[in-house]
PDB file of N, CA, C, O and CB in Angstrom:
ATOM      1  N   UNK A   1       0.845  -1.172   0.000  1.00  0.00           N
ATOM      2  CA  UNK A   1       0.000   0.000   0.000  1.00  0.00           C
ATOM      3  C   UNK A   1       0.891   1.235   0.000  1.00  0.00           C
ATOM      4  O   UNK A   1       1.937   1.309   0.644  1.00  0.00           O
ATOM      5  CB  UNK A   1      -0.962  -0.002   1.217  1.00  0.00           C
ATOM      6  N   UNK A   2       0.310   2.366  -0.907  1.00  0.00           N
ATOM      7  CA  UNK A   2       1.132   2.922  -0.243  1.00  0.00           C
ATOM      8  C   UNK A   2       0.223   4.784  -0.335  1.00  0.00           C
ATOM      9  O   UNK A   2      -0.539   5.203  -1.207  1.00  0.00           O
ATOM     10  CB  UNK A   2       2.842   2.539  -1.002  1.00  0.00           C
ATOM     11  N   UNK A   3       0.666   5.397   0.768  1.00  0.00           N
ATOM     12  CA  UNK A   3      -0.023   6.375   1.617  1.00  0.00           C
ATOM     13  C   UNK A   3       0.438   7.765   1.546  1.00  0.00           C
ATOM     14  O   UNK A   3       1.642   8.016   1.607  1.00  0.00           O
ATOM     15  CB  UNK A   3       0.065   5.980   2.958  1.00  0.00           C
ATOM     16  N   UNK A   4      -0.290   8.522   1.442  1.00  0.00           N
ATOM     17  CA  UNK A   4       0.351  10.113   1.360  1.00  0.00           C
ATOM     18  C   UNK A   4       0.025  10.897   3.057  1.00  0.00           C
ATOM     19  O   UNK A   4      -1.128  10.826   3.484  1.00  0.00           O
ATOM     20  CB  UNK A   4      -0.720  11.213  -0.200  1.00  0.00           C
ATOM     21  N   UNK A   5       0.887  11.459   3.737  1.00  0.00           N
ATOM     22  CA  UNK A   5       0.912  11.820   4.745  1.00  0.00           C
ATOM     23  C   UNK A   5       1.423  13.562   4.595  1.00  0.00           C
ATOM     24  O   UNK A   5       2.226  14.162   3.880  1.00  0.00           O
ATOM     25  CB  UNK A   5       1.705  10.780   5.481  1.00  0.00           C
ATOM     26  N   UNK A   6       0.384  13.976   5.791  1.00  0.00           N
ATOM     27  CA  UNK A   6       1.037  15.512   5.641  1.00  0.00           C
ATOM     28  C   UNK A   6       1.701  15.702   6.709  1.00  0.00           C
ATOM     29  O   UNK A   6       1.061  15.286   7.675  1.00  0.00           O
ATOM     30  CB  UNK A   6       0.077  16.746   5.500  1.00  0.00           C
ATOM     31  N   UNK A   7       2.814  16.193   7.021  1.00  0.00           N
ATOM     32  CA  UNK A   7       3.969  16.054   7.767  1.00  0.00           C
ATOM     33  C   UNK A   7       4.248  17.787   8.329  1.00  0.00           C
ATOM     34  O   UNK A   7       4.977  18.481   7.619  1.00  0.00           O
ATOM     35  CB  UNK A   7       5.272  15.294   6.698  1.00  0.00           C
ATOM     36  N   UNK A   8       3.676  18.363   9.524  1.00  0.00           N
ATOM     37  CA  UNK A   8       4.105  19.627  10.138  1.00  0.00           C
ATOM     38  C   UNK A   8       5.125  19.420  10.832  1.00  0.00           C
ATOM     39  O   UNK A   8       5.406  18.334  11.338  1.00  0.00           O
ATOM     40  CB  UNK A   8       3.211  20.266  10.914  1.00  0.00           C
ATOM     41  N   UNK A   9       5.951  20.717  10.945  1.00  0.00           N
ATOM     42  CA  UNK A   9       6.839  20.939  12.070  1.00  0.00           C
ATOM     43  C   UNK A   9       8.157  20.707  11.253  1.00  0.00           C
ATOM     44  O   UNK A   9       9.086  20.494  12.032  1.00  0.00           O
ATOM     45  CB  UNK A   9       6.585  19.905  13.440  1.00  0.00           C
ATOM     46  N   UNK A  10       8.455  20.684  10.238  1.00  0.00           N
ATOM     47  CA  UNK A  10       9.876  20.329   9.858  1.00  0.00           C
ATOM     48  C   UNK A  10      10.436  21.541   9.450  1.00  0.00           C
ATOM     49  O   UNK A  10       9.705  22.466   9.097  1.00  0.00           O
ATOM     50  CB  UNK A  10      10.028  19.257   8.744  1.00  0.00           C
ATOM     51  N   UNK A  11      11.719  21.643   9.459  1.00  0.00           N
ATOM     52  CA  UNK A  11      12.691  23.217   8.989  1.00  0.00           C
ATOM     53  C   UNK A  11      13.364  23.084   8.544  1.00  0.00           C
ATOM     54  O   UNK A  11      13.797  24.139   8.080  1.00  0.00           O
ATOM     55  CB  UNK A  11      13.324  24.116   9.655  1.00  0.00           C
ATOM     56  N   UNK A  12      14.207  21.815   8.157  1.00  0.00           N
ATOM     57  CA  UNK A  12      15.199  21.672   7.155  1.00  0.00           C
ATOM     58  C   UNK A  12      15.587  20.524   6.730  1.00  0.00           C
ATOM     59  O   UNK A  12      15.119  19.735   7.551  1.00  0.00           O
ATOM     60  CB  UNK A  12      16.188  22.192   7.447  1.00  0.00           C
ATOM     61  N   UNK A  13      16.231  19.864   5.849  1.00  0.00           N
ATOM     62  CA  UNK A  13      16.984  18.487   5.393  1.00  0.00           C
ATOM     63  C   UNK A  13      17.027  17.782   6.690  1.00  0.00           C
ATOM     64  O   UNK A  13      16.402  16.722   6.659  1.00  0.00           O
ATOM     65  CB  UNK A  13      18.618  18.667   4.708  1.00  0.00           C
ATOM     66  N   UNK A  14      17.502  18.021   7.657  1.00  0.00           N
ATOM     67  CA  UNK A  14      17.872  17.026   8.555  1.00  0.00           C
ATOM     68  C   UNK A  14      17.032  16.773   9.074  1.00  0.00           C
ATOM     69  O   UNK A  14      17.093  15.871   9.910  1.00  0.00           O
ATOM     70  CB  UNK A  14      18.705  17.150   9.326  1.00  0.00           C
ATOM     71  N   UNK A  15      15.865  17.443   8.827  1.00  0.00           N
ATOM     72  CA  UNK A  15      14.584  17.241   9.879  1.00  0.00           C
ATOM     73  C   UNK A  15      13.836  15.976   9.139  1.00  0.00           C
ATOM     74  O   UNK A  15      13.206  15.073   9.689  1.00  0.00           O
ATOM     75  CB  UNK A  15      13.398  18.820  10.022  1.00  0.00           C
ATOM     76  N   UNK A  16      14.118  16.196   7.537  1.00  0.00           N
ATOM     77  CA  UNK A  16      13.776  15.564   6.118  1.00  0.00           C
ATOM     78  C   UNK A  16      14.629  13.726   6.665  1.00  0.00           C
ATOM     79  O   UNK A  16      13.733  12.961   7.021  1.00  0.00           O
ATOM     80  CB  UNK A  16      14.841  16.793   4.336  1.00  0.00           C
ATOM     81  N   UNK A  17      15.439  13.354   6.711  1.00  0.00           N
ATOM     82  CA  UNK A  17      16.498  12.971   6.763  1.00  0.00           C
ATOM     83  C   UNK A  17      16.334  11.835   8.108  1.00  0.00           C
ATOM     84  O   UNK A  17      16.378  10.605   8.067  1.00  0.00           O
ATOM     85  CB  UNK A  17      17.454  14.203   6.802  1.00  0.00           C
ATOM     86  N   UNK A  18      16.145  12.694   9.216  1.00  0.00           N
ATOM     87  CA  UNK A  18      15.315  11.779  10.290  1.00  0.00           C
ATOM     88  C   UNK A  18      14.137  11.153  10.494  1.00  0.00           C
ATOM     89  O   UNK A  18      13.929  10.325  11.382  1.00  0.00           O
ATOM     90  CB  UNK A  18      15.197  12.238  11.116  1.00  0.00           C
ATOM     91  N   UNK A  19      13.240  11.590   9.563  1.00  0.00           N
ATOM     92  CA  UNK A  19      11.994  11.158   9.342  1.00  0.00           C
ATOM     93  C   UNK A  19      12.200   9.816   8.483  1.00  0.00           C
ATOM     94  O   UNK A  19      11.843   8.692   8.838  1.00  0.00           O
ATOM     95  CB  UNK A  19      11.131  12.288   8.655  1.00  0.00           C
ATOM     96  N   UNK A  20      12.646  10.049   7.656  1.00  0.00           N
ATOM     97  CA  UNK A  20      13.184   9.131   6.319  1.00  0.00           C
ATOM     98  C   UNK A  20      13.794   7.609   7.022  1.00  0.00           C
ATOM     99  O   UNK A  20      13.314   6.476   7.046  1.00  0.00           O
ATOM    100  CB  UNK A  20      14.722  10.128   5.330  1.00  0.00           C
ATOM    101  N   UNK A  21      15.137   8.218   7.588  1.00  0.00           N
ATOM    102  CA  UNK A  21      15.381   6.992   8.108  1.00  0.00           C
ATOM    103  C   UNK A  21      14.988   6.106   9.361  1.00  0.00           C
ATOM    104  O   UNK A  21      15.359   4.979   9.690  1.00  0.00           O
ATOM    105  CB  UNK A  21      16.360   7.071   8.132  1.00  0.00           C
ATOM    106  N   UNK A  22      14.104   7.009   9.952  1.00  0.00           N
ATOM    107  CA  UNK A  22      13.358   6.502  10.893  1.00  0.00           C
ATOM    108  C   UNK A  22      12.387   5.459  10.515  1.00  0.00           C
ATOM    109  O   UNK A  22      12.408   4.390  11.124  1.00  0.00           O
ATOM    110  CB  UNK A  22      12.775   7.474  11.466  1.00  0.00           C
ATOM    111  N   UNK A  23      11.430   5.693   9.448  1.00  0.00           N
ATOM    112  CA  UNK A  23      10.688   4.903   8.816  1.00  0.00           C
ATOM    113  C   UNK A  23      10.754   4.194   8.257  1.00  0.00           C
ATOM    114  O   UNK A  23       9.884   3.347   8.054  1.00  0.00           O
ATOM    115  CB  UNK A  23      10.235   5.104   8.423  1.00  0.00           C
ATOM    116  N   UNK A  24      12.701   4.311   7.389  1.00  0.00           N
ATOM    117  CA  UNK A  24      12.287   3.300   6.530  1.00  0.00           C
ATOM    118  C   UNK A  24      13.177   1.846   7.677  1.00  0.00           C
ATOM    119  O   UNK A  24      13.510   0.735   7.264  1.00  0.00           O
ATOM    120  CB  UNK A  24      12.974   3.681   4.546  1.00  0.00           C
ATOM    121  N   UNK A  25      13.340   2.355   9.032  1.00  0.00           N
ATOM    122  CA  UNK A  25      13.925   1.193   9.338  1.00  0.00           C
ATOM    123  C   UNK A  25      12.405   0.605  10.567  1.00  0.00           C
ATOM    124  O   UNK A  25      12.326   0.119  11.695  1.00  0.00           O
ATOM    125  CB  UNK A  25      15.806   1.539  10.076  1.00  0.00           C
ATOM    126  N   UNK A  26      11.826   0.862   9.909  1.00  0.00           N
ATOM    127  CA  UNK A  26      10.309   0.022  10.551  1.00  0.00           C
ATOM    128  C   UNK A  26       9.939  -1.123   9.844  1.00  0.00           C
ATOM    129  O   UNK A  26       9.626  -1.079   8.654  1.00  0.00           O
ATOM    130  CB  UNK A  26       8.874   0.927  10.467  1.00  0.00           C
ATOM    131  N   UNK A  27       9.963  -2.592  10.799  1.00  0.00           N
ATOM    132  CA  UNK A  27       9.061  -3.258  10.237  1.00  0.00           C
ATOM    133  C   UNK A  27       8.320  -3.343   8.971  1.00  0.00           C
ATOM    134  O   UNK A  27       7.430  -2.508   9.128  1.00  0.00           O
ATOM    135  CB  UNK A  27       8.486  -3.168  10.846  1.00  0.00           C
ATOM    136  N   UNK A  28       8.211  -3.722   8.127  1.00  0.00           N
ATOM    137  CA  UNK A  28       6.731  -3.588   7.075  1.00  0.00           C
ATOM    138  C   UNK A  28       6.851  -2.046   6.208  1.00  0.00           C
ATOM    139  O   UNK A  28       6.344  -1.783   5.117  1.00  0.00           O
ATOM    140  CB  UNK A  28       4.947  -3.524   8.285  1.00  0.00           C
ATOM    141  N   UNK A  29       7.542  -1.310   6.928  1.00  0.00           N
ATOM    142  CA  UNK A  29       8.046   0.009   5.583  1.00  0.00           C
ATOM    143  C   UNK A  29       8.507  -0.446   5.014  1.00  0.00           C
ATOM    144  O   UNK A  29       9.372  -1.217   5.428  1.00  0.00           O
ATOM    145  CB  UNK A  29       8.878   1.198   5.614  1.00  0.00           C
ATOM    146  N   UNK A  30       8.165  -0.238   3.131  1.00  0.00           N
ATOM    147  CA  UNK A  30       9.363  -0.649   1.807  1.00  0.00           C
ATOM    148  C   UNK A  30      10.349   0.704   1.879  1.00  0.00           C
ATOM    149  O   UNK A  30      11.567   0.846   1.983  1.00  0.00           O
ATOM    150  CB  UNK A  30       8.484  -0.803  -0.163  1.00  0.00           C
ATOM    151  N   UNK A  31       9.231   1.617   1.773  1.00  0.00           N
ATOM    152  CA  UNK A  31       9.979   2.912   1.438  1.00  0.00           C
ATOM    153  C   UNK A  31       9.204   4.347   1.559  1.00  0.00           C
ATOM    154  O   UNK A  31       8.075   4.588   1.130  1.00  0.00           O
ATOM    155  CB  UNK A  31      10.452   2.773  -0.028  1.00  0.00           C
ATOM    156  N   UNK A  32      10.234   5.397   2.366  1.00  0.00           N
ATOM    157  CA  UNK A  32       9.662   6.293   2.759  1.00  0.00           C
ATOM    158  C   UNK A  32      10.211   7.591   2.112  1.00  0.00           C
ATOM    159  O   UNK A  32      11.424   7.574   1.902  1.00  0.00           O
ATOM    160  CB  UNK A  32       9.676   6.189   4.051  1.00  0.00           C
ATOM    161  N   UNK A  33       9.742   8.371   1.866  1.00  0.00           N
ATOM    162  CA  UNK A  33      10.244   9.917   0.886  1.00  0.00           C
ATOM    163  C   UNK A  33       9.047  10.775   1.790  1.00  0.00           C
ATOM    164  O   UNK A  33       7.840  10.558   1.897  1.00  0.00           O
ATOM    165  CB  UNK A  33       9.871   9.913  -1.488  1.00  0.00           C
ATOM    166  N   UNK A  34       9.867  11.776   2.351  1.00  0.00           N
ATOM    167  CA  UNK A  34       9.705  12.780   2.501  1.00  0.00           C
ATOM    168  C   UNK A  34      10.164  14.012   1.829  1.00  0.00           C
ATOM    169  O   UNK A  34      11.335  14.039   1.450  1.00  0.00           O
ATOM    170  CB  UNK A  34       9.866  12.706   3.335  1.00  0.00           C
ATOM    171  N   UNK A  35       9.097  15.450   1.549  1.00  0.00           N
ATOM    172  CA  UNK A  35       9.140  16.324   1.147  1.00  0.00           C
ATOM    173  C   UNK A  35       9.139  17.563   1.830  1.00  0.00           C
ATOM    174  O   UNK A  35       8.078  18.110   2.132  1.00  0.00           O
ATOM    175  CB  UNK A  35       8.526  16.168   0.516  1.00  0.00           C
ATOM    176  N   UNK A  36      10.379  18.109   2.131  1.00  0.00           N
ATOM    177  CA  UNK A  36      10.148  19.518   2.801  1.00  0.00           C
ATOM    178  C   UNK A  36       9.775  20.683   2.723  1.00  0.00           C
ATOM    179  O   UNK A  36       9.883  21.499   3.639  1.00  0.00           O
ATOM    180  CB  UNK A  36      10.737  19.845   3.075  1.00  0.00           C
ATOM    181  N   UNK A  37       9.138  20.972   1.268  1.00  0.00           N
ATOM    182  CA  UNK A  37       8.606  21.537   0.900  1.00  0.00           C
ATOM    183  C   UNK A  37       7.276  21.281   1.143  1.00  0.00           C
ATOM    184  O   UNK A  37       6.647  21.764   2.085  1.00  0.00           O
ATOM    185  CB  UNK A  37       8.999  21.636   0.042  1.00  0.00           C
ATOM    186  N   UNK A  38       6.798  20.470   0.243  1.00  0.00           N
ATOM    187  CA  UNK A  38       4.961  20.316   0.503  1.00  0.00           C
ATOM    188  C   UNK A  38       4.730  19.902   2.213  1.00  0.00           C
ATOM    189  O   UNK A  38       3.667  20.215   2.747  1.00  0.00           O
ATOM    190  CB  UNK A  38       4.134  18.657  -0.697  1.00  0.00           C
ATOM    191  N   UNK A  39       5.600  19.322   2.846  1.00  0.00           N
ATOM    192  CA  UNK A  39       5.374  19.457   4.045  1.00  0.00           C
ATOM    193  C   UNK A  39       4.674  17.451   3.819  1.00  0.00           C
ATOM    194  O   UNK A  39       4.078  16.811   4.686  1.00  0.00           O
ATOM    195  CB  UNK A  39       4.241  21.137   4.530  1.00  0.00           C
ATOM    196  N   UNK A  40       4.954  17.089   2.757  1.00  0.00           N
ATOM    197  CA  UNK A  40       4.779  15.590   2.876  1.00  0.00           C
ATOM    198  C   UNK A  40       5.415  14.646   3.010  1.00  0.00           C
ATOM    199  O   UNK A  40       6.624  14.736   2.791  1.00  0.00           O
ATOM    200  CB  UNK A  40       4.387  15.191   2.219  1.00  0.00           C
ATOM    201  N   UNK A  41       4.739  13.159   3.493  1.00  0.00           N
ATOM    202  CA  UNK A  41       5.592  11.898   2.742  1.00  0.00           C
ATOM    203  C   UNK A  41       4.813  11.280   2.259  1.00  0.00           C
ATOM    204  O   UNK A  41       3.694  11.066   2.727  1.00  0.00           O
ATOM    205  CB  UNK A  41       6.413  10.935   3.456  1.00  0.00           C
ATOM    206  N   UNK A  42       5.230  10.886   1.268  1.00  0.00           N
ATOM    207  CA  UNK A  42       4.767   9.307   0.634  1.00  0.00           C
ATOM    208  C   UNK A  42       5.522   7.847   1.473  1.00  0.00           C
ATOM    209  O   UNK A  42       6.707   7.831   1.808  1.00  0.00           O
ATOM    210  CB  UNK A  42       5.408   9.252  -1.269  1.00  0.00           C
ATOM    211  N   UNK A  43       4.859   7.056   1.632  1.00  0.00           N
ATOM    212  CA  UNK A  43       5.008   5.714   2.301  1.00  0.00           C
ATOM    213  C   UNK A  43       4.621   4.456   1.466  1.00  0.00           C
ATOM    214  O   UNK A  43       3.521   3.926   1.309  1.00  0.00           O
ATOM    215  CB  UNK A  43       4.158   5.710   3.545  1.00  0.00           C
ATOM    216  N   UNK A  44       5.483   4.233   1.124  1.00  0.00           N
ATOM    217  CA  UNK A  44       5.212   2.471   0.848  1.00  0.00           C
ATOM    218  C   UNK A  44       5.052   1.630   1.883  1.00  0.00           C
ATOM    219  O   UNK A  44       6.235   1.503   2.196  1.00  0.00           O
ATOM    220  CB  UNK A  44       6.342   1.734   0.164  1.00  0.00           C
ATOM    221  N   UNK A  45       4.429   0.933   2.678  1.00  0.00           N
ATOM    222  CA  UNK A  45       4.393  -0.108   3.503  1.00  0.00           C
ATOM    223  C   UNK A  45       3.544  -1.308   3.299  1.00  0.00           C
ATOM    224  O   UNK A  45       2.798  -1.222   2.323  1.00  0.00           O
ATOM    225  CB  UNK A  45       4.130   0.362   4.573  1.00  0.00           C
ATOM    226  N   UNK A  46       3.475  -2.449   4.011  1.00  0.00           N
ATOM    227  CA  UNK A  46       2.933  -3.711   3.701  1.00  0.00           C
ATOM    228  C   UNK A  46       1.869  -3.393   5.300  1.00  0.00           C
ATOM    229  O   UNK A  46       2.271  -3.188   6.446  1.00  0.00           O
ATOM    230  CB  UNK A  46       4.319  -5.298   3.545  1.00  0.00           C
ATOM    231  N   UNK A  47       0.513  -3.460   4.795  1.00  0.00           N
ATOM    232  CA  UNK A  47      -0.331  -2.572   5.761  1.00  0.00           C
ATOM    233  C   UNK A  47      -1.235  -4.080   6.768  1.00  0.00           C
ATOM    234  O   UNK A  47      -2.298  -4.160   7.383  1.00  0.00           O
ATOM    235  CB  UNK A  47      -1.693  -1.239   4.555  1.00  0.00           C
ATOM    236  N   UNK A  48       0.184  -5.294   6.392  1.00  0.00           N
ATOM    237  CA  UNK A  48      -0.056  -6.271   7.293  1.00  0.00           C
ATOM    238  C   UNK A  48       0.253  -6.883   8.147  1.00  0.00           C
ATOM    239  O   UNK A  48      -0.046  -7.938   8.706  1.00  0.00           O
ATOM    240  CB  UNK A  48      -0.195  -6.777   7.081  1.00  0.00           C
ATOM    241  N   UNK A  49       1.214  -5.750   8.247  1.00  0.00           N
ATOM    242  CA  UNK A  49       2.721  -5.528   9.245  1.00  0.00           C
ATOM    243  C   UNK A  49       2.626  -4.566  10.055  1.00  0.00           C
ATOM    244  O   UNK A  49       3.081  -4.636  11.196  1.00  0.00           O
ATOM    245  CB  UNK A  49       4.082  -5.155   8.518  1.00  0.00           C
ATOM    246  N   UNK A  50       1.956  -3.419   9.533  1.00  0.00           N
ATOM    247  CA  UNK A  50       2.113  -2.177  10.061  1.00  0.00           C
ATOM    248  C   UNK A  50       1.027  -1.081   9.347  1.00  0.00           C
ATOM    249  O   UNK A  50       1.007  -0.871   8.134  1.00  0.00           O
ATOM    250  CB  UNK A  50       3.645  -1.796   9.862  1.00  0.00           C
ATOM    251  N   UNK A  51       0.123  -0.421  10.334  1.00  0.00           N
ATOM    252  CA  UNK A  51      -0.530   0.781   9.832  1.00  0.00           C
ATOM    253  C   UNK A  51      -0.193   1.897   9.872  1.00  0.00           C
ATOM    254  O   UNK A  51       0.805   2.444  10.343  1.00  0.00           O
ATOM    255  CB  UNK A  51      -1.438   0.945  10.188  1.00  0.00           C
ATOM    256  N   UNK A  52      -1.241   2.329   9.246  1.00  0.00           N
ATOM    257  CA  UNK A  52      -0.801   4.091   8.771  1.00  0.00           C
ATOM    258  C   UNK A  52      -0.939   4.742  10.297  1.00  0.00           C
ATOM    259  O   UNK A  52      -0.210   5.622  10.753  1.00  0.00           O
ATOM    260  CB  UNK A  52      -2.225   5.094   7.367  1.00  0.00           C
ATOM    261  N   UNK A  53      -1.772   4.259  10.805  1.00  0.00           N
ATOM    262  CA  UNK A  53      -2.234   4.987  12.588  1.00  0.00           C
ATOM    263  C   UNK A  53      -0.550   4.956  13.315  1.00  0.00           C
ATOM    264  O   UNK A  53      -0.099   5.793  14.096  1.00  0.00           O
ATOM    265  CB  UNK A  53      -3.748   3.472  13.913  1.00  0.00           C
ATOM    266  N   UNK A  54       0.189   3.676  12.756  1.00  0.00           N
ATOM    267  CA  UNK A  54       1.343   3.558  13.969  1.00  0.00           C
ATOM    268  C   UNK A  54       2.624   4.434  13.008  1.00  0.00           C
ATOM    269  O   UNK A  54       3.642   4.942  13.479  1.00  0.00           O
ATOM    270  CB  UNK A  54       1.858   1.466  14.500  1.00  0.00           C
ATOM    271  N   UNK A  55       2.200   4.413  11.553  1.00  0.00           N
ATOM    272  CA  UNK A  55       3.410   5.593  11.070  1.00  0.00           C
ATOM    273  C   UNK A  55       3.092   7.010  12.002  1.00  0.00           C
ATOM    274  O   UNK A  55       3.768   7.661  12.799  1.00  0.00           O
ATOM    275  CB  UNK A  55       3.230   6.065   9.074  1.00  0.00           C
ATOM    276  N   UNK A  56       2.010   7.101  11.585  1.00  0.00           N
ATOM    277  CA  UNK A  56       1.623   8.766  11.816  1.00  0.00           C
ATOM    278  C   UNK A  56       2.225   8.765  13.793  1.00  0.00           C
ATOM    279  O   UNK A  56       2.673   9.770  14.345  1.00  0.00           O
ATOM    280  CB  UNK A  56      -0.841   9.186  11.463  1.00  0.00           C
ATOM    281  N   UNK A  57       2.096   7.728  14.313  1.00  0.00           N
ATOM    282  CA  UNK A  57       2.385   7.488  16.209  1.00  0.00           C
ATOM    283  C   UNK A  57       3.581   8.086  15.642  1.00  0.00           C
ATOM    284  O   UNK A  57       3.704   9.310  15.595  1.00  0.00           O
ATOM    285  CB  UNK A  57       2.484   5.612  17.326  1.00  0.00           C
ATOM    286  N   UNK A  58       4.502   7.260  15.193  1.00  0.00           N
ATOM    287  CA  UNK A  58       6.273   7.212  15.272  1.00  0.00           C
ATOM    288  C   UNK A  58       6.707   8.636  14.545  1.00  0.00           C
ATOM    289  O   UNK A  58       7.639   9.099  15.202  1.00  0.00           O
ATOM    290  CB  UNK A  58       7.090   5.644  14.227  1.00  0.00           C
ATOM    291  N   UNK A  59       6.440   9.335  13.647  1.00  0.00           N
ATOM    292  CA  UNK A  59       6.340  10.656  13.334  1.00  0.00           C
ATOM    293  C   UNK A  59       6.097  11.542  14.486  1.00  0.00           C
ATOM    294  O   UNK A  59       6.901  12.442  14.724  1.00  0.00           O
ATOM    295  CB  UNK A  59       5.367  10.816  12.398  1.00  0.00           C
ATOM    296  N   UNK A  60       4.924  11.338  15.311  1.00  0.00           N
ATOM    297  CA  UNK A  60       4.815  12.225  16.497  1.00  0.00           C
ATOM    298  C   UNK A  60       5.665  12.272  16.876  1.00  0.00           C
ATOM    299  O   UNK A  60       6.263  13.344  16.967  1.00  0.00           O
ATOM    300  CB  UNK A  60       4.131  12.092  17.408  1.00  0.00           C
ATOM    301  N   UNK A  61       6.347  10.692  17.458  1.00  0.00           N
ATOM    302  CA  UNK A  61       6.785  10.644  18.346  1.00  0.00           C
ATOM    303  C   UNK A  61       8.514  11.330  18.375  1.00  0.00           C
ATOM    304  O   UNK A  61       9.315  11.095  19.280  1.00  0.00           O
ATOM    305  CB  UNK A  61       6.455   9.360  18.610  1.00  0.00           C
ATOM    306  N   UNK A  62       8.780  12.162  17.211  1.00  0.00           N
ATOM    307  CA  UNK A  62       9.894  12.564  16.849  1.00  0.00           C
ATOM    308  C   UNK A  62       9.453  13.627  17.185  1.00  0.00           C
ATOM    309  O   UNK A  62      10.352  14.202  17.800  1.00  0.00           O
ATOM    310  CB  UNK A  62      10.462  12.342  15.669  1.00  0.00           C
ATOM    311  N   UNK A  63       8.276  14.442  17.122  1.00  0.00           N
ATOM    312  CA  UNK A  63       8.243  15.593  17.475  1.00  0.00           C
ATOM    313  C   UNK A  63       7.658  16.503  16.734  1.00  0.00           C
ATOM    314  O   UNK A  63       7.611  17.680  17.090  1.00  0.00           O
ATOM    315  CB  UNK A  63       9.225  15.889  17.701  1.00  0.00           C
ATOM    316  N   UNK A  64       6.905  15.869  15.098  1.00  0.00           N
ATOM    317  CA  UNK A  64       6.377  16.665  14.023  1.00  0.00           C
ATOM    318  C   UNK A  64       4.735  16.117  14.224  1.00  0.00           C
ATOM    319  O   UNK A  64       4.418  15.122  14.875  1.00  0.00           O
ATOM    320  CB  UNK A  64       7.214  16.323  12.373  1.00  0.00           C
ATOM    321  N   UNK A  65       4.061  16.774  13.700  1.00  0.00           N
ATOM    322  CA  UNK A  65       2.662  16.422  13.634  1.00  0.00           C
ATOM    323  C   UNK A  65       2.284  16.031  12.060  1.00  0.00           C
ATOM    324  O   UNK A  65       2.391  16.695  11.029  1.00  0.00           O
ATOM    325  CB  UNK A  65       1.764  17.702  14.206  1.00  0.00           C
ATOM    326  N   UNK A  66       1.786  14.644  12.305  1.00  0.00           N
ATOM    327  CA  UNK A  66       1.388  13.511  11.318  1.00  0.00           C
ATOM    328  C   UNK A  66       0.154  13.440  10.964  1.00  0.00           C
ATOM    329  O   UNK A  66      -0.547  13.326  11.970  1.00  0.00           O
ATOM    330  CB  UNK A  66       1.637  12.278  11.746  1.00  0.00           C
ATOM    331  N   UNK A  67      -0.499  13.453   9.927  1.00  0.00           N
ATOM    332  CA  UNK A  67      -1.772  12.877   9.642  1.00  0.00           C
ATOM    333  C   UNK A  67      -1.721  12.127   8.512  1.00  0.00           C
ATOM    334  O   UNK A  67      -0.727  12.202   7.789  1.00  0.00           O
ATOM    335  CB  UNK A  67      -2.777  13.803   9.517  1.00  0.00           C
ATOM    336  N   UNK A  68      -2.854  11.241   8.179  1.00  0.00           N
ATOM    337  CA  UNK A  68      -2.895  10.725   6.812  1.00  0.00           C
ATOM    338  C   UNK A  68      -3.907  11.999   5.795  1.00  0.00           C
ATOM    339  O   UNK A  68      -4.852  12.693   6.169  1.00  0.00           O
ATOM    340  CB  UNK A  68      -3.690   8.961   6.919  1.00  0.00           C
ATOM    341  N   UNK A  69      -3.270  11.922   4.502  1.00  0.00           N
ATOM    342  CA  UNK A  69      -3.919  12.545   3.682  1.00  0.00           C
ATOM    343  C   UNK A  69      -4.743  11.884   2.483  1.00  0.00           C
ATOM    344  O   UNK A  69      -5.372  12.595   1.700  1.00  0.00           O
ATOM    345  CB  UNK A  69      -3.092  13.315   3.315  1.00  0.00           C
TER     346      UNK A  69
END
């Protein structure tokens, strides 16, 4: 599956960068791209492993505000 998320709170590449590799070393993530501009990510994941509810958790839990779009 894969999911478009709108991603607040970020300010630069590294903010880009931690998100990225945070996700893509989850369980059931194929692949994660974030955009610091549109303020998005796109997510590939296997949504039988892992949901969009527990991406958008682990995003919080860095400190940005997650939703699905």
């Amino acid at each position: 599956m894969k999911q478009e998320f709108s991603i607040k709170g970020m300010s630069c590449n590294h903010c880009v960068a931690r998100i990225e590799e945070t996700l893509n070393h989850l369980e059931g993530v194929k692949k994660a791209t974030v955009n610091l501009k549109k303020e998005t990510g796109k997510i590939k994941f296997d949504e039988t492993k892992i949901q969009a509810t527990k991406i958008c958790q682990v995003i919080n839990e860095l400190g940005y505000q997650a939703e699905v779009i």
